[in-house]
ZAMARGU-4260 file (C-alpha; in steps of 0.2 Angstrom, whole numbers, plus 5000, padded with zeros to 4 digits):
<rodrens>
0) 4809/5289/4863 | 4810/5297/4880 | 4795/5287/4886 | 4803/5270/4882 | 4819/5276/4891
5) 4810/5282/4906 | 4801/5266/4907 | 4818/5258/4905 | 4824/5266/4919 | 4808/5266/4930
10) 4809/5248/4928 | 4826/5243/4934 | 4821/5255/4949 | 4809/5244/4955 | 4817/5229/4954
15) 4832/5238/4964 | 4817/5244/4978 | 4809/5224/4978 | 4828/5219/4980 | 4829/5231/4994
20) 4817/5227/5003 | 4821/5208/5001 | 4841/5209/5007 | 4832/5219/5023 | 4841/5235/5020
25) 4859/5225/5018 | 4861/5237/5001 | 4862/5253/5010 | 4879/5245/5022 | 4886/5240/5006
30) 4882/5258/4996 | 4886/5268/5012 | 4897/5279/5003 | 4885/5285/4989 | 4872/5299/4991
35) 4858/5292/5003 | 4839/5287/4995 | 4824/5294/5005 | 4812/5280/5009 | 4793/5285/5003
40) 4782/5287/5019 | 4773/5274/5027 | 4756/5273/5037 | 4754/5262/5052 | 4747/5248/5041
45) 4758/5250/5028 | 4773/5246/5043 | 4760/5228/5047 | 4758/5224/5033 | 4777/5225/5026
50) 4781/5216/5044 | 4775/5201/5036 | 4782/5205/5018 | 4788/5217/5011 | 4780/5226/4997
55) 4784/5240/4985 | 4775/5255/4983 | 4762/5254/4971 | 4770/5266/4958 | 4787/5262/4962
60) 4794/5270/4946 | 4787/5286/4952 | 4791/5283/4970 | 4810/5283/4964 | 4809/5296/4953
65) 4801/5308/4963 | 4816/5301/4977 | 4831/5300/4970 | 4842/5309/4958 | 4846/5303/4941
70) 4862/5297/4947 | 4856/5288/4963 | 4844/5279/4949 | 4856/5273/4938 | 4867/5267/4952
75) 4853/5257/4960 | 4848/5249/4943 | 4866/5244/4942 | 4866/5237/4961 | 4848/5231/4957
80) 4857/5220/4942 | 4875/5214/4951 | 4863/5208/4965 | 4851/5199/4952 | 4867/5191/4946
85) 4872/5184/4961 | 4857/5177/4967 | 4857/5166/4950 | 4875/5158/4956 | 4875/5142/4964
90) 4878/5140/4981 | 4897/5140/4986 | 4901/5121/4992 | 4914/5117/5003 | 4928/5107/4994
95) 4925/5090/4989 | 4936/5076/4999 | 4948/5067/4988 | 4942/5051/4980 | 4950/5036/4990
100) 4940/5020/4992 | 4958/5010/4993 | 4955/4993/5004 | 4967/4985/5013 | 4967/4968/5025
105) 4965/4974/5043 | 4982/4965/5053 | 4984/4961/5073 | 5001/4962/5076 | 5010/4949/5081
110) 5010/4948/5102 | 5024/4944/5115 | 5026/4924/5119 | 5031/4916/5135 | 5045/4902/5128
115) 5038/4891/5142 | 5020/4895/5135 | 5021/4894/5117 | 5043/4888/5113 | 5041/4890/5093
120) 5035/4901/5081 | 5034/4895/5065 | 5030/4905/5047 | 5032/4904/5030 | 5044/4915/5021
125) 5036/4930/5010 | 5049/4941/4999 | 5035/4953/4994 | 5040/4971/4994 | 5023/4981/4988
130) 5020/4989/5007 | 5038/4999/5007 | 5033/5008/4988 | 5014/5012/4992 | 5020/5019/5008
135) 5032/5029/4998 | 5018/5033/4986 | 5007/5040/4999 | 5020/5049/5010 | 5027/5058/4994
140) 5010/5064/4991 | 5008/5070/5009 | 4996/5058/5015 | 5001/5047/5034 | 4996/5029/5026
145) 4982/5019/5037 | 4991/5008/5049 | 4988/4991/5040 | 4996/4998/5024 | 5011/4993/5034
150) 5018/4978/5032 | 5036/4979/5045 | 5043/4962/5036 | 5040/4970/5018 | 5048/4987/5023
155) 5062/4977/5030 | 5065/4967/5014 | 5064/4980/5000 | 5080/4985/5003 | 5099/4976/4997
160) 5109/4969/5012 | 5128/4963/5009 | 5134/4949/4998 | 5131/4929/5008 | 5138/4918/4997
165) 5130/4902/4995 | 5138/4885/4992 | 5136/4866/4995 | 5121/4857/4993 | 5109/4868/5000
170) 5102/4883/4988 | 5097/4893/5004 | 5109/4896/5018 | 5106/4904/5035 | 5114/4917/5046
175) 5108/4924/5061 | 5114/4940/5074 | 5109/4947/5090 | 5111/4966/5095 | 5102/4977/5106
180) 5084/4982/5103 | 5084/5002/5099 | 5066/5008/5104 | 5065/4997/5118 | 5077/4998/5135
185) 5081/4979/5139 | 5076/4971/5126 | 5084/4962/5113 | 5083/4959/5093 | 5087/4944/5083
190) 5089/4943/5064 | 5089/4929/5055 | 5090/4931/5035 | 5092/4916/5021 | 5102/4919/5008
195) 5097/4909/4992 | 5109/4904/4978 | 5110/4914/4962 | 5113/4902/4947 | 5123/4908/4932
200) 5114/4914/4916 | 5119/4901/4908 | 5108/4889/4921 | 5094/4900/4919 | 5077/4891/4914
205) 5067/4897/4899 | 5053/4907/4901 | 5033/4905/4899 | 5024/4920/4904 | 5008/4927/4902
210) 5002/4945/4905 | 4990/4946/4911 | 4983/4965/4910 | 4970/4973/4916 | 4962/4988/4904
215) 4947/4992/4912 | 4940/5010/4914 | 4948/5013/4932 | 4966/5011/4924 | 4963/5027/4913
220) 4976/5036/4924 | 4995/5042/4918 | 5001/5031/4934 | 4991/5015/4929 | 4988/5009/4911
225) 5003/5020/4904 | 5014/5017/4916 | 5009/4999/4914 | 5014/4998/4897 | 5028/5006/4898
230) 5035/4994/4914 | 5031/4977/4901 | 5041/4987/4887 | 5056/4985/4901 | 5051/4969/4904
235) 5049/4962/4885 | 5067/4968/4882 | 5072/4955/4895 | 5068/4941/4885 | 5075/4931/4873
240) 5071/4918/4859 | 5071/4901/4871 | 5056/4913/4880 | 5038/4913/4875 | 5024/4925/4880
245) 5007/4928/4879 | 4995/4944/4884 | 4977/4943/4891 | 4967/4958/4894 | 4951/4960/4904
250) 4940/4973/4904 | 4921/4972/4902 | 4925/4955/4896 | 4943/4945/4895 | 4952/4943/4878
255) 4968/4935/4870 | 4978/4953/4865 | 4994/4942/4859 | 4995/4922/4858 | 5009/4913/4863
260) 5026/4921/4857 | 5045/4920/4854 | 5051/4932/4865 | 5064/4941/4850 | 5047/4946/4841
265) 5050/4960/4850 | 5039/4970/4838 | 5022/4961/4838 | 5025/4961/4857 | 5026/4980/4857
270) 5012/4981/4846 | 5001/4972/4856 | 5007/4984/4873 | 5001/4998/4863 | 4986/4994/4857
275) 4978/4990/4873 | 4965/5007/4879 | 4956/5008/4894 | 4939/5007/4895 | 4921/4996/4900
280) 4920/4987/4918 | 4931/4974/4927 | 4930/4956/4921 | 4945/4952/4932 | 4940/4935/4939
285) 4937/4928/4920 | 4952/4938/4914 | 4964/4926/4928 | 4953/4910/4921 | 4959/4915/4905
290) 4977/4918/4908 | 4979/4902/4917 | 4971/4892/4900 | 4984/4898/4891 | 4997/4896/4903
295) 4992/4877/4904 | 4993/4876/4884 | 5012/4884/4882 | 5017/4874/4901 | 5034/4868/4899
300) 5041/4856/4915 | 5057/4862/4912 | 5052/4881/4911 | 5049/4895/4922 | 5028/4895/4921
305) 5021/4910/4926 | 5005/4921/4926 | 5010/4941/4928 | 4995/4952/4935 | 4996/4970/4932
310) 4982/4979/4941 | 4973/4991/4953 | 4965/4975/4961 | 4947/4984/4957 | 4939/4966/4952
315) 4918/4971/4951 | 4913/4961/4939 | 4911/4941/4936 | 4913/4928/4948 | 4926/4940/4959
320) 4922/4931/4975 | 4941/4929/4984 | 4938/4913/4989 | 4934/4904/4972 | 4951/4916/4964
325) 4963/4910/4980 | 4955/4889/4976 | 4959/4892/4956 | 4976/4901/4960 | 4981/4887/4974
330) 4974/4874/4960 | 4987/4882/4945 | 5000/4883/4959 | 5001/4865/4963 | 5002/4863/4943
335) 5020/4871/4942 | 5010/4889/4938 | 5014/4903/4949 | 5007/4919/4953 | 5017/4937/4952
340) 5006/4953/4955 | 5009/4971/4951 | 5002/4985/4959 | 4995/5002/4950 | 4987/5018/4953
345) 4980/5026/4967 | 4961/5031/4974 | 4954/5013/4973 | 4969/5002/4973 | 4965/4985/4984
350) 4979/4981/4992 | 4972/4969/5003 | 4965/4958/4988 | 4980/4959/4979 | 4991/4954/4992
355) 4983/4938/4996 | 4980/4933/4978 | 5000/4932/4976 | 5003/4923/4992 | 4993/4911/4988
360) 5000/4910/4971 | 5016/4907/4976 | 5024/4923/4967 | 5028/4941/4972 | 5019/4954/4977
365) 5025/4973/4969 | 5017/4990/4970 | 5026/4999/4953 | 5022/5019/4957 | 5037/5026/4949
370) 5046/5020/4930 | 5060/5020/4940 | 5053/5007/4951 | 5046/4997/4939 | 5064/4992/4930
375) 5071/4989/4948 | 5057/4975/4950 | 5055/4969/4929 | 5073/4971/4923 | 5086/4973/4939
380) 5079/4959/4950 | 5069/4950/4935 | 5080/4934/4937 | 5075/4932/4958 | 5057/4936/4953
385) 5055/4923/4938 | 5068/4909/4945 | 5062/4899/4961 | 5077/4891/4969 | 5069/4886/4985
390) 5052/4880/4987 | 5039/4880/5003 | 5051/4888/5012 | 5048/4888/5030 | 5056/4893/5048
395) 5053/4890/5065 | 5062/4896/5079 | 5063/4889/5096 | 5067/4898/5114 | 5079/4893/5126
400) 5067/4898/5141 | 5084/4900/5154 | 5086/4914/5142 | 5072/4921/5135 | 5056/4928/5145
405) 5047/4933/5132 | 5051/4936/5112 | 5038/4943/5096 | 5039/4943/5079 | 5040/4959/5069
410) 5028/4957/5055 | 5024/4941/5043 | 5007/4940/5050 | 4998/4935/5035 | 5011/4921/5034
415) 5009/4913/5052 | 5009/4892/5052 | 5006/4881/5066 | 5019/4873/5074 | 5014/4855/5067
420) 5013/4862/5050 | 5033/4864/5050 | 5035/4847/5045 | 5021/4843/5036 | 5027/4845/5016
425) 5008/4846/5012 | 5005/4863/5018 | 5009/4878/5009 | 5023/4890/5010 | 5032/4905/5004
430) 5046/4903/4989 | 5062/4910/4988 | 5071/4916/4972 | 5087/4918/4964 | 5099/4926/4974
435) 5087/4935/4986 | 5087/4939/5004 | 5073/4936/5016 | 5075/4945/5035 | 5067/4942/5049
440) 5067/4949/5065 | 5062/4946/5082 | 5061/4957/5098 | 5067/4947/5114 | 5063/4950/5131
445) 5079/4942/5142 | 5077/4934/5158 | 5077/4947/5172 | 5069/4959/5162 | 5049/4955/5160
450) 5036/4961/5169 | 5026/4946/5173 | 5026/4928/5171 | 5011/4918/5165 | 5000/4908/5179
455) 5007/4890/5182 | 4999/4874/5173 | 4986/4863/5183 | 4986/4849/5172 | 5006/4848/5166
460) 5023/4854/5169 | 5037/4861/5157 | 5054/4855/5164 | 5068/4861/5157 | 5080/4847/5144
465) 5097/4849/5149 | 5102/4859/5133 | 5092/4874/5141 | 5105/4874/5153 | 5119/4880/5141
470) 5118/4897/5147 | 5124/4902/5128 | 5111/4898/5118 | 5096/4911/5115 | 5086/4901/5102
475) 5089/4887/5088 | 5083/4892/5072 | 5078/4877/5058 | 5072/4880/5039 | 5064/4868/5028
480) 5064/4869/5012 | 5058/4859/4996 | 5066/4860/4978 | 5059/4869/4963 | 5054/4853/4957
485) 5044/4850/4973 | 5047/4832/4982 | 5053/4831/4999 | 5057/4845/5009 | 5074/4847/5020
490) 5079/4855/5034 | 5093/4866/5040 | 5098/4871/5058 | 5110/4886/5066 | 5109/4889/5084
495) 5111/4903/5090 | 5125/4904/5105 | 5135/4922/5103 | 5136/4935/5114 | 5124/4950/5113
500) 5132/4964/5103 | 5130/4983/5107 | 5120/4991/5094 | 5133/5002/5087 | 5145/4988/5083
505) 5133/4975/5075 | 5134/4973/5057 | 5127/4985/5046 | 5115/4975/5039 | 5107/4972/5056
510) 5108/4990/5058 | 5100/4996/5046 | 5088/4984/5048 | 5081/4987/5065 | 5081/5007/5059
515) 5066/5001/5045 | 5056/4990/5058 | 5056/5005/5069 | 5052/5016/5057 | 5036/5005/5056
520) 5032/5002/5072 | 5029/5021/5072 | 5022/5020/5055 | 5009/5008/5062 | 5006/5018/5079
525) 5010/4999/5087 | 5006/4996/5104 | 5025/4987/5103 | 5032/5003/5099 | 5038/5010/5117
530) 5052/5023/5114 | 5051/5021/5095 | 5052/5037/5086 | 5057/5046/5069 | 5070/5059/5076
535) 5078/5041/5083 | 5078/5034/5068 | 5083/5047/5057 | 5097/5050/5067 | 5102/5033/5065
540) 5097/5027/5045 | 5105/5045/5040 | 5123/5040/5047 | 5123/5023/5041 | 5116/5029/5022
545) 5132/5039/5023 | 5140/5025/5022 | 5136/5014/5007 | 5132/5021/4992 | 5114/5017/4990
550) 5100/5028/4982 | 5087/5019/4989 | 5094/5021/5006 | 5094/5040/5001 | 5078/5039/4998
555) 5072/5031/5014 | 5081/5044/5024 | 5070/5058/5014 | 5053/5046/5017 | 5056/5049/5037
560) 5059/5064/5036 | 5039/5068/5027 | 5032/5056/5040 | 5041/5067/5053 | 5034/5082/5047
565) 5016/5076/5043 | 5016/5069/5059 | 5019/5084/5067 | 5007/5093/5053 | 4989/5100/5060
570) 4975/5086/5059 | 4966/5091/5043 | 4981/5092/5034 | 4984/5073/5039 | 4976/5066/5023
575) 4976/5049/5028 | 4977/5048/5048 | 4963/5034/5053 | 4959/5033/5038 | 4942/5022/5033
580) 4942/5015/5014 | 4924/5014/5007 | 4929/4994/5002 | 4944/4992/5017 | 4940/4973/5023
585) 4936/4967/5040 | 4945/4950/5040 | 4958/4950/5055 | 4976/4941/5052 | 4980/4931/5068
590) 4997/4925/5070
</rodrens>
C-alpha cells in the first residue's frame, strides 16, 4: 500500500519537475511564497544539453523526494495538475465582431446648379419613410448608421406637418415658403410640400391584397418573423367584408398559405399568420412571381390591387437577379398592381434592394422596427398607404437667375428625372396617397452671395425673358400629375414671389423641417453640410417639440441627442462609423 502511494506521489512529481522545466522556471515567480525546492546538481554537459531541451533527471521521483519535503511534494503535484489544466484550455480569442452584412445602395448627393447652366430640376415624388425608422433602429442600438442609410427626403417626410386642406378639382395642391438656411450663412431654403386629398370612408375603394411573406431561415429572430405576424394581425383587423386577401410565403420554395379571402374571416386569416415558421433558404424571386399570379386572379378595376412584401430583403435563391424582379414589378405596375414593402430585422437586412423594388412598384417603402411602428404604418396611415389619389406625380422647379446664383436639392436622389421627362406621360413616377404630405426642400444660393460663376458659352447665349426681370420672383414651381385610373397627366403652377422670411418666424412646419434635413446632412457627413451641427439642431427641434404635442417629435429630440453622444464616443465604440457591408452594392445614384 505504501508503495502504490509513493509511486503515486512520485509520479505527479515528475510531471511537476517536466512542467518546470517547460514554463522556464515561470512556477517558482508564481509559488514565490512557498518554501523554496533545491534544484538537483548539474555537470557541464548536463547544462548543454538541457540548453537545447530540457530534460528531467533520470530518477526524478527520487530526485524530488531526496529535494523536497513532503509538503513541497504535495504542493508541486497540485501546481503540476492546475498547470496541466490549463494548458488543455483553448486559446483565449479576442471577441468576435457583430454579424452585419446589411447592403445598402451607395448615393451621390445631389450638387449645386447654376440656373443659367442647368434652370430646372425635375423628380418624381417618393413618400417612402423606411430611412428615418432604420436610423432609429440603429442609433437606439448605439451604432452611427453608414452614410447612405440616410435618405434627407425620407427623414424629412416621416413626420405629420399641419392640416392643408384640399378642394376643387385638383386631388393634390401646392404650397410653397422661403426662410433662411440655418447651417449655412447666406443661403436660403425653399420648401415645397403637396397636399393630396383625403376621401371620406365612405368613398374608400375595396381592397385586394396579397401578403406576401417571407418565412425563411434568416427571419427566425423576435424582431422579424414574430414581429411580422404580429404587424399583419393589426393590419387584418383593418379590413372588412367588401375586402379580400390572400398570403403567399416563400422559403426554400414559395406557397399559397391562405387563398383568396373575405376580409371578416378574420379567424382563418389569423390561423394562417400563425401557422407560418421560419425555416430552409430564400425563394424570394418565385415567392413575388407567385403573389403577383394571384393578385392578377382576384384583380378588381375598381379595387385597390395590391402586393404587400414583408422581408429582410435577403433574396439568395432563384432567379433573384434585380433586374428581371424591377421588369416583373414594372410589368404588374402598369397592370393597376402596385408594390408596398416592409422592412424587418437587423444583421442582413438589404435596404438597398428593398428600396428600389418598391419604387419601381409604385408603392411604399417602410422599415417596421417597433410594434409600435408597425400600427402607425398598417392601421393609423393604412388608408394613404392602400388609396392612390394622385398618380406619376411629378415636379419641376425653374430658377429665376436675377435671383438665384446657385440652388441643390436635398435628397430624392434615387428619384431624379430629366428635364424632357416632365411632360412626357410615358415615364414613370412616384404616387401620392390619401391625404399625405410630400416635402421637398432646396438650398438657394442668392445672387451676391456665390463664390464663382461658371465659364461663358462658345457656342450659345442664355439671355434673360423679361419675367426674370421681376425682381420678386425666386423660382416657379409646376406638378403634373395623372389620375388613379391613369390617362392624361395635368399640371399645376405656383410661383414663388414672397419675401424671404427670418428663420424664427417662418411657419413651423418649415421649421421643423429644415431642423431634420440638417440633422441629415450631419448624419451623412455631407460635403453640403458647412455649419451644420447636432448641438444647433437640438437647440432648435427641442424648442419647437415643446410646442406641439407630438410623440414622435419627442422622440426625434432623443435620437439627436445618441447621435450627439456617439459622435463624440471614442472610435471602437462607434459600431457603425464607415461602415462596409459584406453585400452593400456599388451602383451610384446620379441626380
Amino acid at each position: 500500500m505504501k508503495s502504490r502511494v509513493a509511486g503515486s506521489l512520485m509520479l505527479s512529481m515528475a510531471v511537476a519537475v517536466g512542467l518546470a522545466a517547460c514554463a522556464g522556471g515561470g512556477d517558482r515567480q508564481t509559488l514565490a511564497d512557498q518554501e523554496p525546492v533545491q534544484e538537483p546538481a548539474t555537470t557541464s554537459s548536463d547544462r548543454a544539453s538541457n540548453a537545447t531541451v530540457a530534460q528531467p533527471p533520470a530518477d526524478a521521483g527520487a530526485a524530488m523526494a531526496q529535494a523536497a519535503s513532503p509538503k513541497q511534494a504535495m504542493r508541486s503535484a497540485l501546481f503540476a495538475r492546475e498547470n496541466m489544466a490549463s494548458m488543455m484550455l483553448p486559446p483565449r480569442m479576442p471577441p468576435a465582431a457583430p454579424f452585419n452584412r446589411e447592403g445598402y445602395e451607395a448615393i451621390t448627393e445631389n450638387r449645386f446648379h447654376d440656373p443659367q447652366v442647368t434652370p430646372l430640376s425635375t423628380f418624381g415624388l417618393d413618400v417612402d419613410t423606411a430611412s428615418y425608422t432604420n436610423l432609429r433602429r440603429l442609433l437606439n442600438a448605439g451604432q452611427t448608421p453608414p452614410i447612405d442609410a440616410v435618405r434627407i427626403e425620407e427623414l424629412v417626410n416621416y413626420f405629420d406637418y399641419s392640416e392643408l386642406p384640399v378642394s376643387g378639382r385638383h386631388p393634390i395642391r401646392l404650397r410653397t415658403e422661403l426662410t433662411e438656411a440655418p447651417w449655412a450663412d447666406g443661403h436660403l431654403l425653399a420648401m415645397v410640400q403637396v397636399a393630396a386629398h383625403a376621401p371620406k370612408p365612405a368613398q374608400a375603394l375595396p381592397n385586394r391584397l396579397v401578403f406576401l411573406i417571407d418565412t425563411s431561415g434568416s427571419m427566425q429572430a423576435p424582431d422579424k418573423l414574430p414581429m411580422l405576424q404580429r404587424a399583419f394581425r393589426q393590419l387584418t383587423e383593418q379590413l372588412g367584408p367588401e375586402d379580400s386577401v390572400a398570403i403567399v410565403t416563400y422559403a426554400g420554395n414559395a406557397g399559397v398559405a391562405l387563398p383568396a379571402t373575405r376580409g371578416d374571416q378574420k379567424s382563418k386569416l389569423y390561423e394562417a399568420i400563425g401557422r407560418m415558421q421560419a425555416g430552409g433558404s430564400t425563394a424570394g424571386a418565385r415567392g413575388i412571381e407567385l403573389a403577383y399570379q394571384i393578385a392578377q386572379q382576384q384583380f378588381d378595376a375598381e379595387a385597390n390591387n395590391r402586393v404587400i412584401l414583408a422581408t429582410d430583403g435577403d433574396f439568395n435563391v432563384g432567379a433573384s437577379s434585380q433586374g428581371e424582379l424591377v421588369r416583373l414589378i414594372e410589368q404588374r405596375r402598369d397592370q393597376g398592381i402596385y408594390l408596398t414593402v416592409l422592412g424587418f430585422g437587423t444583421g442582413n437586412y438589404q435596404d438597398g434592394r428593398m428600396h428600389r423594388l418598391a419604387d419601381h412598384g409604385d408603392g411604399n417603402y417602410y422599415y417596421i422596427d417597433t410594434d409600435l411602428e408597425a400600427r402607425r404604418v398598417l392601421v393609423d396611415k393604412l388608408q394613404g398607404t392602400l388609396v392612390t389619389v394622385a398618380k406619376d406625380v411629378k415636379l419641376q422647379v425653374e430658377f429665376n437667375p436675377q435671383r438665384v446664383a446657385q440652388y441643390r436639392l436635398l435628397g430624392y436622389e434615387t428619384r431624379a428625372l430629366a428635364a424632357e421627362d416632365f411632360k412626357d406621360d410615358r415615364k414613370d413616377a412616384g404616387d401620392v396617397g390619401a391625404g399625405q404630405r410630400v416635402t421637398a426642400l432646396y438650398e438657394i444660393v442668392p445672387v451676391g452671395a456665390q463664390t464663382g460663376a461658371p465659364d461663358a458659352l462658345r457656342y450659345q447665349t442664355r439671355k434673360p425673358t423679361p419675367a426674370s426681370q421681376r425682381k420678386d420672383e425666386w423660382m416657379l414651381v409646376k406638378a403634373r400629375y395623372k389620375q388613379p385610373d391613369g390617362g392624361a397627366s395635368t399640371e399645376l403652377r405656383n410661383v414663388v414671389e414672397a419675401d424671404v422670411t427670418a428663420l424664427a418666424q417662418a411657419s413651423a412646419d418649415l421649421q421643423w423641417a429644415a431642423a431634420v434635413a440638417e440633422f441629415g446632412l450631419v448624419m451623412r457627413k455631407s460635403e453640403h453640410a458647412a455649419d451644420a451641427s447636432f448641438a444647433d439642431v437640438l437647440r432648435r427641434s427641442e424648442r419647437l417639440a415643446q410646442r406641439i404635442d407630438d410623440p414622435a417629435r419627442d422622440e426625434f429630440v432623443g435620437l439627436v441627442r445618441q447621435a450627439n453622444l456617439l459622435a463624440k464616443a471614442p472610435e471602437p465604440l462607434r459600431m457603425g462609423r464607415d461602415y462596409q457591408p459584406a453585400h452593400q452594392t456599388t451602383a451610384r445614384v446620379q441626380e
